[in-house]
C-alpha positions as CSV (number, residue, x, y, z in Angstrom):
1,X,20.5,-19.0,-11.0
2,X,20.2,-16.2,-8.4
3,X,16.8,-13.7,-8.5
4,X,18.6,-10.5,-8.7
5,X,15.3,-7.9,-9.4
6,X,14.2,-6.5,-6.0
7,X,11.1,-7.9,-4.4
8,X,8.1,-5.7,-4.8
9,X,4.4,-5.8,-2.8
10,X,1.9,-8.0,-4.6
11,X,4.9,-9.8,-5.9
12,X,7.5,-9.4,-8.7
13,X,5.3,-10.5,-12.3
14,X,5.0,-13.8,-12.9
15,X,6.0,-14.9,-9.2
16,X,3.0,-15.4,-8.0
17,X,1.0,-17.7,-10.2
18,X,5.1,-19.6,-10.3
19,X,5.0,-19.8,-6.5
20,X,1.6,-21.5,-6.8
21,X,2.4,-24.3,-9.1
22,X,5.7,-25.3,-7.3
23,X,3.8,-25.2,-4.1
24,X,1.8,-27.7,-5.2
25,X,4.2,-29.7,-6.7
26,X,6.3,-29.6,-3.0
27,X,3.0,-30.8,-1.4
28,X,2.8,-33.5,-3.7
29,X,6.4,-34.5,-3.0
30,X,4.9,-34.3,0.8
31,X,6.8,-31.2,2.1
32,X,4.7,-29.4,4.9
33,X,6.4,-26.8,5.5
34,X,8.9,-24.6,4.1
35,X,12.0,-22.8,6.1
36,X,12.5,-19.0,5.0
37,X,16.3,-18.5,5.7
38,X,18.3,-15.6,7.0
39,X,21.8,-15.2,8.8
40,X,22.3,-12.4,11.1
41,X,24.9,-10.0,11.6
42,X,26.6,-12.1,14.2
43,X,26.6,-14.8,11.7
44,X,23.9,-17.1,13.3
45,X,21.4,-18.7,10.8
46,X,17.7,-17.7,11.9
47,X,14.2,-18.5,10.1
48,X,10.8,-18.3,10.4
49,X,8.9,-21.3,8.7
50,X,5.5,-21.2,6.7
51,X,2.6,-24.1,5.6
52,X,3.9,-25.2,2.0
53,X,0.5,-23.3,1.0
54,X,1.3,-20.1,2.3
55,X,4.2,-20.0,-0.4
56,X,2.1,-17.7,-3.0
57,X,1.5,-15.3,0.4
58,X,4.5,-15.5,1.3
59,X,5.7,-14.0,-2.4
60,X,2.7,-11.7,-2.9
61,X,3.4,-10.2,0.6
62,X,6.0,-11.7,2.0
63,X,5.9,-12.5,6.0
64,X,6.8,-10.6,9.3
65,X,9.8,-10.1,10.7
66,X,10.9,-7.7,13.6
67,X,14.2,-5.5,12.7
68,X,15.3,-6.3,15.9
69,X,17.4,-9.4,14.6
70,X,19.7,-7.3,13.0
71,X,21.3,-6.5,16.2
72,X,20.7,-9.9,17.8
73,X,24.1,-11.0,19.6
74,X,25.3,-14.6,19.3
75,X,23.7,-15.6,22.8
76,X,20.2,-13.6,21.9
77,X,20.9,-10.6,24.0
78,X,20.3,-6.9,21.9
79,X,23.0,-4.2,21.4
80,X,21.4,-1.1,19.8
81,X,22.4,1.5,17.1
82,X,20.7,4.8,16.5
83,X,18.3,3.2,14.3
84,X,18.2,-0.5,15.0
85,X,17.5,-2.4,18.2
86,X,14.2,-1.3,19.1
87,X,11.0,-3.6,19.3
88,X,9.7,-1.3,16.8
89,X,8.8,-1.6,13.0
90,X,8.3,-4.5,10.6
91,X,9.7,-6.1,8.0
92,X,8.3,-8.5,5.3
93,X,10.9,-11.7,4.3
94,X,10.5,-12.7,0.6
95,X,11.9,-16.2,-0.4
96,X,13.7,-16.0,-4.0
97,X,11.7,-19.3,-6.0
98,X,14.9,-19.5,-8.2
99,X,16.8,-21.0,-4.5
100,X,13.7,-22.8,-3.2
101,X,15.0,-26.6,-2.4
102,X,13.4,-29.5,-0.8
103,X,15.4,-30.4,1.7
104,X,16.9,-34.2,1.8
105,X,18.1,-34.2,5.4
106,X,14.1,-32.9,6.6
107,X,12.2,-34.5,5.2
108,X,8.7,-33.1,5.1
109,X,10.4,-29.4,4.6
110,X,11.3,-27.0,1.9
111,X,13.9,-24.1,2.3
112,X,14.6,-20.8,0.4
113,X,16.5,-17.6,1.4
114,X,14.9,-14.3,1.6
115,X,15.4,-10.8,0.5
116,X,14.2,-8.1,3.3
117,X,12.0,-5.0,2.8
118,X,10.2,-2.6,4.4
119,X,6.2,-2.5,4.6
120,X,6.5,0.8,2.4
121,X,8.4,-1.4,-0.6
122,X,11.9,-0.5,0.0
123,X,15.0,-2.5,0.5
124,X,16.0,-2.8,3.4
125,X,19.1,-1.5,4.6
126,X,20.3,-3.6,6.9
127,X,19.6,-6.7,4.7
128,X,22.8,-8.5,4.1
129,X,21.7,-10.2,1.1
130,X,20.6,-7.0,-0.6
131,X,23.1,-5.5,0.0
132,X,26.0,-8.4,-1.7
133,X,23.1,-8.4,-4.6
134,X,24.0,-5.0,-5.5
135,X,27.5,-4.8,-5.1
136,X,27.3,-7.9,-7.7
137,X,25.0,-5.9,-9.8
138,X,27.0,-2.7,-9.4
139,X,30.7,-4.7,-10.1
140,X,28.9,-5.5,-13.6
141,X,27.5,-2.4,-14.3
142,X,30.4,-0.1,-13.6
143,X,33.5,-2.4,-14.2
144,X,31.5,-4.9,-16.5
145,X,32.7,-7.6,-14.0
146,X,30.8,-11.2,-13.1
147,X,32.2,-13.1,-10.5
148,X,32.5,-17.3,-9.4
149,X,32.2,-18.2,-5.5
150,X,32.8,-20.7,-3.3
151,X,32.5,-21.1,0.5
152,X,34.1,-23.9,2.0
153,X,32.7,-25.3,5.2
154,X,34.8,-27.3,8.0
155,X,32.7,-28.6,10.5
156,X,33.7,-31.3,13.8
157,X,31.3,-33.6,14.5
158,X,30.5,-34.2,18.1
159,X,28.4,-37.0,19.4
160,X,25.1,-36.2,20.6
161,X,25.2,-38.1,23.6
162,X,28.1,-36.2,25.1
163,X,27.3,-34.4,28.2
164,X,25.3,-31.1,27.7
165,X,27.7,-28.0,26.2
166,X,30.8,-30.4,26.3
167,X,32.4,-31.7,22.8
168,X,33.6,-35.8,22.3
169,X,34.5,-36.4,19.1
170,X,32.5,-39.0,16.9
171,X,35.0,-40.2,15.1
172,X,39.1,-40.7,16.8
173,X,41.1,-41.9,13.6
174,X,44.0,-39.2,13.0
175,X,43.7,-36.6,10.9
176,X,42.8,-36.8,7.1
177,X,43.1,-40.3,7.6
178,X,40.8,-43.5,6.4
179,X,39.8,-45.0,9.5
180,X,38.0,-41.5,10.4
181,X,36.2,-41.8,6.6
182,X,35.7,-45.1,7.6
183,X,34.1,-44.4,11.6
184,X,31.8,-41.9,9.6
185,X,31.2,-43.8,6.6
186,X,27.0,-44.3,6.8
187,X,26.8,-40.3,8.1
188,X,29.2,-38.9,5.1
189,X,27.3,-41.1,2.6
190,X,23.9,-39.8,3.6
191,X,25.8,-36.5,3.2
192,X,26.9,-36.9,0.0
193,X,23.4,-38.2,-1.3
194,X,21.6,-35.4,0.4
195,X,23.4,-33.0,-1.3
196,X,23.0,-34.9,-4.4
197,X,19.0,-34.6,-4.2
198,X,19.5,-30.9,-3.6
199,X,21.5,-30.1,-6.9
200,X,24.6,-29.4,-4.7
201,X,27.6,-30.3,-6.8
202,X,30.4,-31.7,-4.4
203,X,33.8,-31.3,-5.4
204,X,35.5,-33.2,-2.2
205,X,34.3,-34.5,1.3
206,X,36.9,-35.7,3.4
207,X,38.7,-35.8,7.5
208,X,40.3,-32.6,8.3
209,X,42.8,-31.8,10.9
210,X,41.7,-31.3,14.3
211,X,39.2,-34.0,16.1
212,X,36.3,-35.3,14.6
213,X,36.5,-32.8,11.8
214,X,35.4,-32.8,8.6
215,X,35.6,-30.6,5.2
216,X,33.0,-30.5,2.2
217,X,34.5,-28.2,-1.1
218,X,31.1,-27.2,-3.3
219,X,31.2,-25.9,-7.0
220,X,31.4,-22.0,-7.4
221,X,28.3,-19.9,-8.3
222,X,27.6,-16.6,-8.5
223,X,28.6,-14.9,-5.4
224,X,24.6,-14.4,-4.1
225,X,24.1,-18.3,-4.9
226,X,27.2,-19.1,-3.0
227,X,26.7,-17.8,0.2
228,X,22.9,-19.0,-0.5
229,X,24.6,-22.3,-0.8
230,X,26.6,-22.0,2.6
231,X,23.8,-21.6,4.2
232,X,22.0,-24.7,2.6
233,X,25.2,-27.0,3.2
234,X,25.2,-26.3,7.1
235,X,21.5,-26.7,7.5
236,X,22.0,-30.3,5.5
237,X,25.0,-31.4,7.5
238,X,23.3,-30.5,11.1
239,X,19.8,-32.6,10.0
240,X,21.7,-35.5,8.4
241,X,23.9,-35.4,11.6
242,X,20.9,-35.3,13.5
243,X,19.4,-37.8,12.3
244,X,22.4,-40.2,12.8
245,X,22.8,-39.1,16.6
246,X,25.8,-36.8,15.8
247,X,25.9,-33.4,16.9
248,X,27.9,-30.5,14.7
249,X,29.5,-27.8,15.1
250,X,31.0,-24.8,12.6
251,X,32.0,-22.7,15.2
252,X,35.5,-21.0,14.9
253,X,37.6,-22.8,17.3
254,X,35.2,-25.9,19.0
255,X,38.2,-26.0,22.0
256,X,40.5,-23.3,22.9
257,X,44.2,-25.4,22.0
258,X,43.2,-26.9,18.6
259,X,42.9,-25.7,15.3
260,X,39.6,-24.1,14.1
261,X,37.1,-24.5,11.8
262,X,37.5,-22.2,8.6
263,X,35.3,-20.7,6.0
264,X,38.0,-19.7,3.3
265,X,36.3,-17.7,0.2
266,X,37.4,-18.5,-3.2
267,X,37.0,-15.8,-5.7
268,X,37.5,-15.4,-9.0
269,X,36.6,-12.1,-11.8
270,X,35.2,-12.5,-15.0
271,X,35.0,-10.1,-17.8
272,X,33.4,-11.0,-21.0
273,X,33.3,-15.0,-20.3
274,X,37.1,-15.4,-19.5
275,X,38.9,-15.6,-15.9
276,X,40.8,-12.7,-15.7
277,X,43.0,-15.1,-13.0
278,X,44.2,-16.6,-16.2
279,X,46.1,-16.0,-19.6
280,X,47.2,-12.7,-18.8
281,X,50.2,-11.0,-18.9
282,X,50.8,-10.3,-15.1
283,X,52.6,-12.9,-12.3
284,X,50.9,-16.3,-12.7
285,X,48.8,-15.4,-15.5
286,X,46.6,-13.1,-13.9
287,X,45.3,-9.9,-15.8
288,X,46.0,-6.3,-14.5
289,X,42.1,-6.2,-13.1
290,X,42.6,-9.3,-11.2
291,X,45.4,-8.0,-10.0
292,X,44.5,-5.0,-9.0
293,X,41.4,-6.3,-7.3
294,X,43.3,-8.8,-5.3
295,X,45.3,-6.2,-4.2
296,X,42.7,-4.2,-3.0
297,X,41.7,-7.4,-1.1
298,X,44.9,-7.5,0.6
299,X,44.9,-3.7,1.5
300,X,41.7,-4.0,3.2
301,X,42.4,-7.0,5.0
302,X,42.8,-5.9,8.6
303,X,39.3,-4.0,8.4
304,X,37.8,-6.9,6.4
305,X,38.8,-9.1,9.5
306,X,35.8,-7.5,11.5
307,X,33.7,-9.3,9.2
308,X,35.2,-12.0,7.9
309,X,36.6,-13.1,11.4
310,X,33.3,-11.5,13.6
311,X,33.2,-14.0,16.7
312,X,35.6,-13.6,19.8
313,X,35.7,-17.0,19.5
314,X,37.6,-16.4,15.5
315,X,40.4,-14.7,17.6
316,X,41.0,-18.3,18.9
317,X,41.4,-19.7,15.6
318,X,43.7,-16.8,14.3
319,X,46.8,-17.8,15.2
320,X,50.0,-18.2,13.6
321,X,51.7,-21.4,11.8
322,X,47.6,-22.5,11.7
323,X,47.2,-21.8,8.2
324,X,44.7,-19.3,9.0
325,X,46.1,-16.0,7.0
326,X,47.2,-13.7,10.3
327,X,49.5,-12.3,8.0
328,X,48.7,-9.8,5.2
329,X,50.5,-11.5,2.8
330,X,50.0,-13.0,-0.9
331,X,51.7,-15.8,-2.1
332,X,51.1,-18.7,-5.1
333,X,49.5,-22.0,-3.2
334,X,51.0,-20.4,-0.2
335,X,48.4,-22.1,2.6
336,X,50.1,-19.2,5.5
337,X,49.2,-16.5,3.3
338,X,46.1,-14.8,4.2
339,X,45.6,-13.9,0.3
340,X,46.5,-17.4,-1.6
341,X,46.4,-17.6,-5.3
342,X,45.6,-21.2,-7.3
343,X,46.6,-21.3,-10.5
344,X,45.1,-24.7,-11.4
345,X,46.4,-27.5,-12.9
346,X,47.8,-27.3,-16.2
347,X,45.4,-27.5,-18.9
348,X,42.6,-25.9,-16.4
349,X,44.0,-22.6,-15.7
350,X,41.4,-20.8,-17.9
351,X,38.8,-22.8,-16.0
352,X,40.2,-23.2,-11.9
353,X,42.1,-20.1,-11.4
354,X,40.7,-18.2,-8.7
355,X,42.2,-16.7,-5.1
356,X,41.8,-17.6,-1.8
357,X,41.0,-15.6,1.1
358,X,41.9,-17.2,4.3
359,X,40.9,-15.5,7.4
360,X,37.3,-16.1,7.2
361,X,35.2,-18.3,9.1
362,X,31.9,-19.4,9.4
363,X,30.7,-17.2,12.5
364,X,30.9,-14.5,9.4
365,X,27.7,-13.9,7.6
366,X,28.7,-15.4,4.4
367,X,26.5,-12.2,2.5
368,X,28.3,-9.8,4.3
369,X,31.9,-11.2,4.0
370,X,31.6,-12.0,0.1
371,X,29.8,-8.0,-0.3
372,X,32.8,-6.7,1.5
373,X,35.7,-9.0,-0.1
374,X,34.1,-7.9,-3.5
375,X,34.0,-3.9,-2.6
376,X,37.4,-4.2,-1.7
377,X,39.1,-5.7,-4.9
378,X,36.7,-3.4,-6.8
379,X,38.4,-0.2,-4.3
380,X,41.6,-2.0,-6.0
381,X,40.6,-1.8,-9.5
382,X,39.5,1.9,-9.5
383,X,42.9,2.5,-7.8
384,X,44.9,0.8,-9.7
385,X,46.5,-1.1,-7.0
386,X,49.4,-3.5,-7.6
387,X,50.5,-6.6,-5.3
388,X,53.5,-6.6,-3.1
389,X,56.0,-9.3,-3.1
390,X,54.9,-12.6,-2.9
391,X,55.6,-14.9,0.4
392,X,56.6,-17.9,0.8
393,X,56.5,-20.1,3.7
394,X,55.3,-19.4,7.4
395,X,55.4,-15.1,7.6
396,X,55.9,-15.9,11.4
397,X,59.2,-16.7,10.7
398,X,60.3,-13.0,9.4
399,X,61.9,-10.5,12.0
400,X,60.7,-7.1,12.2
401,X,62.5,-5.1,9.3
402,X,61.8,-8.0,6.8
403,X,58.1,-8.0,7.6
404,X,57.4,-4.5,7.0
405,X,59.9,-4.3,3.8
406,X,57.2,-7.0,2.6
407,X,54.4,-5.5,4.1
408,X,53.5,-8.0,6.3
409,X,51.7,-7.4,9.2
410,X,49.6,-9.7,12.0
411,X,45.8,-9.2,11.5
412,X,44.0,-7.4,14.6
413,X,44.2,-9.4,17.6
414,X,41.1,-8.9,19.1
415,X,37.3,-7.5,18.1
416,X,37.9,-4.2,19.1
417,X,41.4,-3.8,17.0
418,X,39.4,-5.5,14.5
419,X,36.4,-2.9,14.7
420,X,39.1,-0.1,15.1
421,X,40.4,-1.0,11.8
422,X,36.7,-0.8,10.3
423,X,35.6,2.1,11.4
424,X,38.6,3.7,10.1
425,X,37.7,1.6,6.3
426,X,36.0,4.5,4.3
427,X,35.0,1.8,1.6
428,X,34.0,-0.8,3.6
429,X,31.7,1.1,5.5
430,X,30.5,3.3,2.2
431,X,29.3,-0.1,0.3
432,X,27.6,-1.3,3.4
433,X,25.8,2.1,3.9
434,X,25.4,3.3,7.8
435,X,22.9,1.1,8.9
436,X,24.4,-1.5,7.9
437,X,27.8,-0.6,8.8
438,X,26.7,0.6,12.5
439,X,25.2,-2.4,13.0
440,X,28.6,-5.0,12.2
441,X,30.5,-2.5,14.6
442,X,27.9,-2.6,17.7
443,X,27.3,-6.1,17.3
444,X,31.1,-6.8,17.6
445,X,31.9,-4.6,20.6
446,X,28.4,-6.3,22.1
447,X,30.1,-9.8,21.4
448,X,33.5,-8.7,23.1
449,X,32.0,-7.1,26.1
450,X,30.1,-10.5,26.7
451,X,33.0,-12.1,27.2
452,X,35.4,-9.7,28.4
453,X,35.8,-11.9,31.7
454,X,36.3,-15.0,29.8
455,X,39.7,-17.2,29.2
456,X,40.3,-18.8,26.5
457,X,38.6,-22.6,27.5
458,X,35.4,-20.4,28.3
459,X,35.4,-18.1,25.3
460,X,35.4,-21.6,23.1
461,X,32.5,-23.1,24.9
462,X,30.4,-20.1,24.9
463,X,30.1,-20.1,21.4
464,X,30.7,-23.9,20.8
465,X,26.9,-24.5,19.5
466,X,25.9,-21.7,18.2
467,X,27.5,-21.9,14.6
């Protein structure tokens, strides 16, 4: 369950005398102190934290917060826009109660996420979570749509005795294999219970493909309580790591040669109480809305990339014959294709059918990439769009004139092709609104100018730990 009313001074009705009795109750549990959570528009999780008895403050007033964070870089240095970037202004954070979670891996601490607003009462535009709220609200209200989420999260897990800013691997065994499940056995048990305490449904932990990685699949949501949900499942996996002298890290590519860690997005429409991914009369069962918005997905891919993919350190990760989606591209079960649709297994169609978008990763603000994936299938609805040709296989293989009579075409390359492409995305930048929008383009040319001198190997460690 998601709060999906805007916050209000003095507190939404009701919220206030709620916020008093499950204060209480965390302080009988022994929680001290509860985190108020956020993720920036370079993607990196920030907080402020409160005394477990300031929680009725907290949702009467809510609590300070500069602006300035929304044009925070990934290594703390400030880009500006015309309106953000200054040290002036406020801002009040207000946790939602329906998200509020003692946290297994802390104990001793509490988390929620916030809605942002302004000390006159207003939203606040450049809140990223407001703004995927409404373009949830507005999907239902103008095209009668609800929809299911899921973020997946890859993580490599690092031991936290390595020398400082370097990577070793805490576990050697090969990749997806049992003696890696077994090296982490204690640390992916604690996981698993961790996220049991917190009312995270698991759908599959297990070794991924590069060194000392790992990959946890979560149930789907609504698309505000799934990205809330990202950001819960990181901050559990860090503490639990933590605490069993591991070190993680979710950034895009941990080392410049190997494969990255991914954040793919699994989406799926819903009209009335049925998947519109299912039982209709279009290719693989899908419905003329669910394919229209996938198309629109596609369409917008190269601009969505600026989001989706917002770290120089993504561009490392977005390579070819990776299975990270470089290609536009749609194709059934089709792991190259940057747009994959699951059908689900017979007998669960109605229930697991849902697509896949691949280039995503977890430097991308998981509020801002599922607002932007959602405008963009709804841009495909109101247009009508319909899908290409399906691929199949590797896209890298096609020449030239078989590409483009598919429509395939390699992602942007870099930041600034990516932010090119953005700019140049009416609808993208229209759901977002300017400030908003402004802000994801000057953040991402500040992140490429930082390392413009860097190779590869020194791109990767830059932002090694701070995903």
């Amino acid at each position: 369950m998601t709060t999906f009313a805007d916050p209000v001074p003095g507190g939404r009705r009701g919220e206030v005398r709620r916020a008093a009795t499950l204060g209480a109750a965390l302080a009988a549990r022994g929680v001290r102190g509860i985190v108020l959570a956020y993720v920036d528009t370079a993607g990196v999780g920030r907080v402020k934290t409160i005394p477990t008895a300031r929680l009725e403050a907290a949702v009467a007033w809510g609590v300070g917060m500069s602006p300035v964070f929304d044009t925070f870089l990934a290594d703390d240095s400030i880009v500006t826009t015309d309106v953000l970037g200054s040290p002036d202004g406020d801002l009040r954070l207000y946790p939602d109660l329906d998200r509020l979670v003692a946290l297994a891996g802390q104990p001793g601490w509490a988390w929620a996420p916030v809605d942002r607003i302004t000390q006159e009462g207003a939203p606040h535009p450049g809140c990223s979570r407001t703004f995927l709220r409404r373009t949830v609200t507005g999907a239902a209200e103008r095209h009668g749509l609800a929809f299911k989420a899921a973020v997946e999260i890859e993580w490599a897990v690092g031991l936290a005795s390595a020398p400082a800013g370097e990577f070793v691997p805490a576990a050697r065994g090969p990749a997806y294999g049992a003696i890696r499940q077994i090296e982490l056995s204690d640390y992916t048990a604690d996981l698993l219970a961790a996220f049991a305490a917190q009312d995270v449904d698991v759908d599959q932990l297990h070794p991924e493909y590069a060194a000392g990685q790992f990959e946890v699949s979560v149930g789907a949501l609504d698309p505000v309580a799934a990205a809330d949900r990202s950001v819960l499942v990181r901050q559990t996996i860090r503490a639990v790591a933590q605490r069993h002298g591991l070190r993680v890290s979710f950034a895009p590519a941990v080392s410049a040669e190997s494969v990255g860690n991914g954040g793919h997005l699994h989406l799926s429409c819903w009209r009335g109480g049925a998947n519109l991914h299912a039982g209709g009369e279009g290719r693989y069962g899908m419905t003329a809305d669910a394919e229209a918005f996938a198309a629109g997905v596609l369409a917008h891919l190269p601009a969505l990339t600026a989001v989706t993919a917002p770290s120089p350190a993504s561009h490392l990760r977005l390579r070819p014959s990776r299975w990270a989606g470089v290609f536009t591209g749609w194709g059934r079960e089709t792991r190259e294709a940057a747009l994959r649709m699951i059908t689900g297994m017979a007998g669960r169609q109605e229930r697991d059918a849902n697509m896949e978008v691949k280039p995503v990763d977890l430097a991308a603000n998981p509020y801002l990439a599922l607002g932007c994936v959602i405008a963009a299938g709804l841009d495909g609805i109101t247009a009508s769009r319909t899908l290409p040709e399906e691929i199949t296989g590797d896209p890298a293989r096609y020449g030239p004139e078989e590409a483009a009579a598919l429509g395939v075409r390699r992602l942007p390359q870099s930041l600034p092709l990516a932010v090119a492409e953005f700019r140049a995305d009416r609808v993208l930048r229209d759901a977002l609104g300017p400030v908003l929008a402004d802000a994801v383009s000057a953040v991402r040319l500040g992140e490429a100018a930082a390392v413009a001198d860097l190779d590869d190997a020194q791109v990767a460690a830059a932002y090694r730990w701070k995903y």
